[in-house]
Each structure stands twice: as structure tokens, then as C-alpha cells.
C-alpha positions as CSV (number, residue, x, y, z in Angstrom):
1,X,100.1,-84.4,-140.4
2,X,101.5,-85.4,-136.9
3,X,98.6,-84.9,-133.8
4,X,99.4,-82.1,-131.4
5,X,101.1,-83.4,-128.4
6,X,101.4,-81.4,-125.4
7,X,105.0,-80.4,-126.1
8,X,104.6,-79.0,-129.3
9,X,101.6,-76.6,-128.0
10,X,103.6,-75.4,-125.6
11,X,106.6,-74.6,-128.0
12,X,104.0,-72.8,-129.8
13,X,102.9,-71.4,-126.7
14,X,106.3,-70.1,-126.3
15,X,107.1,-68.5,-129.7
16,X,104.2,-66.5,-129.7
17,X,104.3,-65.3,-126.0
18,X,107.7,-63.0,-127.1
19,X,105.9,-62.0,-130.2
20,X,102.9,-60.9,-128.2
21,X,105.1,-59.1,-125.3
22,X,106.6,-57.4,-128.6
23,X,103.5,-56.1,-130.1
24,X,102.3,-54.7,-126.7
25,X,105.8,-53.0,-126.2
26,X,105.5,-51.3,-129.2
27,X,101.6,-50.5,-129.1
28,X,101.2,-49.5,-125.6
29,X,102.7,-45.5,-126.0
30,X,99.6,-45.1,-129.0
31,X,97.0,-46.9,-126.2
32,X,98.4,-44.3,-124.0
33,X,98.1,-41.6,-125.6
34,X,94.9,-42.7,-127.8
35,X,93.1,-39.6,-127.4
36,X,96.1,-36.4,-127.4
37,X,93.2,-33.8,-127.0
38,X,92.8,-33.9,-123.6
39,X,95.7,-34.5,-121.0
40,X,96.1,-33.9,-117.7
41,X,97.1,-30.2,-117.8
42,X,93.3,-29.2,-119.6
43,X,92.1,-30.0,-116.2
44,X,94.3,-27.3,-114.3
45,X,93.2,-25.3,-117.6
46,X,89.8,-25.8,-117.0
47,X,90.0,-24.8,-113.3
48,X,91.6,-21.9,-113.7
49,X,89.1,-20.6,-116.1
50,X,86.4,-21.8,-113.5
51,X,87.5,-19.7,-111.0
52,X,88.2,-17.0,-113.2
53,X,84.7,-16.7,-114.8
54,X,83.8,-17.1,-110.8
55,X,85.7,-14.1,-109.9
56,X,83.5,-12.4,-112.9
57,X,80.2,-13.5,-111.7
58,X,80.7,-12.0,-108.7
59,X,81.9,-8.8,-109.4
60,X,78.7,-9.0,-111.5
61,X,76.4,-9.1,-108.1
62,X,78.6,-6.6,-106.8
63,X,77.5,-4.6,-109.9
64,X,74.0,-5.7,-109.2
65,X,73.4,-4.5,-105.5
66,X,75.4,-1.1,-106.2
67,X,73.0,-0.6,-109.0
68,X,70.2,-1.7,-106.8
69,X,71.1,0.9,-103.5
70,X,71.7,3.9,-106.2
71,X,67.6,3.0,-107.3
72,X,66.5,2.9,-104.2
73,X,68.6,6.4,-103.3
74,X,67.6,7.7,-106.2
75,X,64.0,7.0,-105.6
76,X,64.5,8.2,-101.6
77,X,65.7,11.2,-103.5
78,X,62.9,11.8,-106.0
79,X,59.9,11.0,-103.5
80,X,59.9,13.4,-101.0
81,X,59.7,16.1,-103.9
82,X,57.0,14.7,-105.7
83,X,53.9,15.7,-103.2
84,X,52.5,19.1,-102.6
85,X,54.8,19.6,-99.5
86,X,58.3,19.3,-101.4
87,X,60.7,20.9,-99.7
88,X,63.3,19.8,-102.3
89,X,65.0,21.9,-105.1
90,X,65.2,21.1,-108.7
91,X,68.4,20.2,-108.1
92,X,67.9,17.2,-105.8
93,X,65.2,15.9,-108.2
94,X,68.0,15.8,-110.9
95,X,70.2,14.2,-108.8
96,X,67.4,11.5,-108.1
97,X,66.7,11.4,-111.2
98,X,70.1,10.6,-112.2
99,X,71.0,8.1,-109.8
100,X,67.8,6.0,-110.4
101,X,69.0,5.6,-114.2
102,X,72.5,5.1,-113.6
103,X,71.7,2.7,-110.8
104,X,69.5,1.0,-113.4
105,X,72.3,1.1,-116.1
106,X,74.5,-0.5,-113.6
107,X,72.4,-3.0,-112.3
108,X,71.4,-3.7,-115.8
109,X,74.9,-4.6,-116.7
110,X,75.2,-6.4,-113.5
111,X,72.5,-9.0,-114.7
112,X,73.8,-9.5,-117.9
113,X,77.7,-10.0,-116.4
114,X,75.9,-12.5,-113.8
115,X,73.9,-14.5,-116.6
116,X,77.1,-15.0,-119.0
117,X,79.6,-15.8,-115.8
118,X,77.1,-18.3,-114.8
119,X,76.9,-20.0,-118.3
120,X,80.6,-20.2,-118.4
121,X,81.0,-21.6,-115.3
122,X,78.4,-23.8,-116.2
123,X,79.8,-25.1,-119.3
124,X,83.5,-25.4,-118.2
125,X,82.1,-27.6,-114.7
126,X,80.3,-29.9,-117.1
127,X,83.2,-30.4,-119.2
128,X,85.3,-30.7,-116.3
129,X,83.0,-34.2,-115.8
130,X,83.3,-35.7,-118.8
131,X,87.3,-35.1,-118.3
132,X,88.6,-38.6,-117.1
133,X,92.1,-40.6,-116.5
134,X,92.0,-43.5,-115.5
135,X,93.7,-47.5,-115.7
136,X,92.1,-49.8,-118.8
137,X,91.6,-53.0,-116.4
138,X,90.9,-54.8,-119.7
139,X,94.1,-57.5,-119.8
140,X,93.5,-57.7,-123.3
141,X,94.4,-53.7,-124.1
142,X,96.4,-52.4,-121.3
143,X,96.9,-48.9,-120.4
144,X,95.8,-45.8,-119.5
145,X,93.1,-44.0,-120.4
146,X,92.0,-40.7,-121.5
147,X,88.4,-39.8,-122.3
148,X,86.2,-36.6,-122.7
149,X,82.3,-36.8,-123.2
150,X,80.9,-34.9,-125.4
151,X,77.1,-33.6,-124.5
């Protein structure tokens, strides 16, 4: 066997640097694209629904106050009737009546439209951050990088 002399590393040197530039020519669109799930575009996707579950919540507090100013007309309604000096009819006491519960249906369902929105919203802002792009600065594996955290 002959001893390695400095030439004949760097010959070596120099047929496996085209070899090498090869391999990473070929690999790097896979490295790219590593993870095809998430992409750029999920993040406008994302946002989108983000304000749109937004919009939702508050037409849900909307839903809530209305439903919470018929209760208290209601109420304004009903009370005056209910002592020994009433001066109200039947009539207004079923009109109370009726706007206490439907104000109570609606703010019911104003609740319930604020506590799912806010779940959403919730859920789709913390997968927003584990969305990430970003530059491998590895030399070793080159390119970029897609990643999304599970919780």
C-alpha cells in the first residue's frame, strides 16, 4: 500500500466534492418540502378562520347584552304590577313576562355562541404558534424548514 501524500488526499478531496454537490442537488427539493402538511398558505388559512370565528364571538355578546336589556325590560315591565298598587293590565304583565324569557333565551344562546367562538379562536391562535418557516442553519442539511407542533 503506498502512504497518503498530500496530493492524493486532495484528488480524493476533489472526486467526492462533485459527488457531494450531486447528492445535495438532488436531495434538497425532499429537505424542502419535508413536511407537505403545512405550507405557507395554512397560515392565511388559519387567519382567516381567526377572524371569522372572531366575527362570531362577537355577534355572540351582541346576542348577550340584547338578551340582557329585554330581562331587565322585562322585569321593569313585570314589577310595577306585582304590589298592591298595580296600575298595570294583564296585558303588560304578559308582555313582561315574555320579554324576560325571550331575553333569557337569547342571552342564553349568546353565552353559549361566546363560549364556542372563544374555543375556536383559541385553538386556531395556538396552532397558529406552532406554525413555523424558517432557514435550517445546519451546513450539514441545508434548507428550509417547515414545522408544526403538536400540543
Amino acid at each position: 500500500m503506498k502512504p497518503l501524500t498530500t496530493t492524493s488526499s486532495y484528488r480524493h478531496r476533489m472526486t467526492i466534492a462533485p459527488i457531494c454537490l450531486f447528492i445535495t442537488l438532488i436531495l434538497f427539493p425532499f429537505t424542502t418540502y419535508s413536511q407537505d402538511r403545512v405550507t405557507p398558505p395554512d397560515t392565511a388559512h388559519i387567519q382567516s378562520l381567526i377572524r371569522h370565528y372572531s366575527t362570531i364571538h362577537s355577534a355572540g355578546i351582541g346576542l348577550c347584552v340584547g338578551g340582557a336589556l329585554f330581562t331587565a325590560g322585562g322585569a321593569f315591565i313585570i314589577l310595577p304590577t306585582l304590589g298592591d298598587n298595580g296600575t298595570h293590565s294583564v296585558s303588560n304583565q304578559t308582555l313582561g313576562l315574555s320579554l324576560v324569557v325571550g331575553g333569557l333565551a337569547v342571552m342564553m344562546s349568546g353565552l353559549i355562541v361566546i363560549g364556542q367562538s372563544g374555543a375556536k379562536i383559541r385553538s386556531y391562535k395556538q396552532q397558529l404558534e406552532g406554525l413555523s418557516v424558517g432557514i435550517n442553519p445546519d451546513p450539514q442539511y441545508p434548507g428550509l424548514i417547515f414545522t408544526y407542533r403538536f400540543r
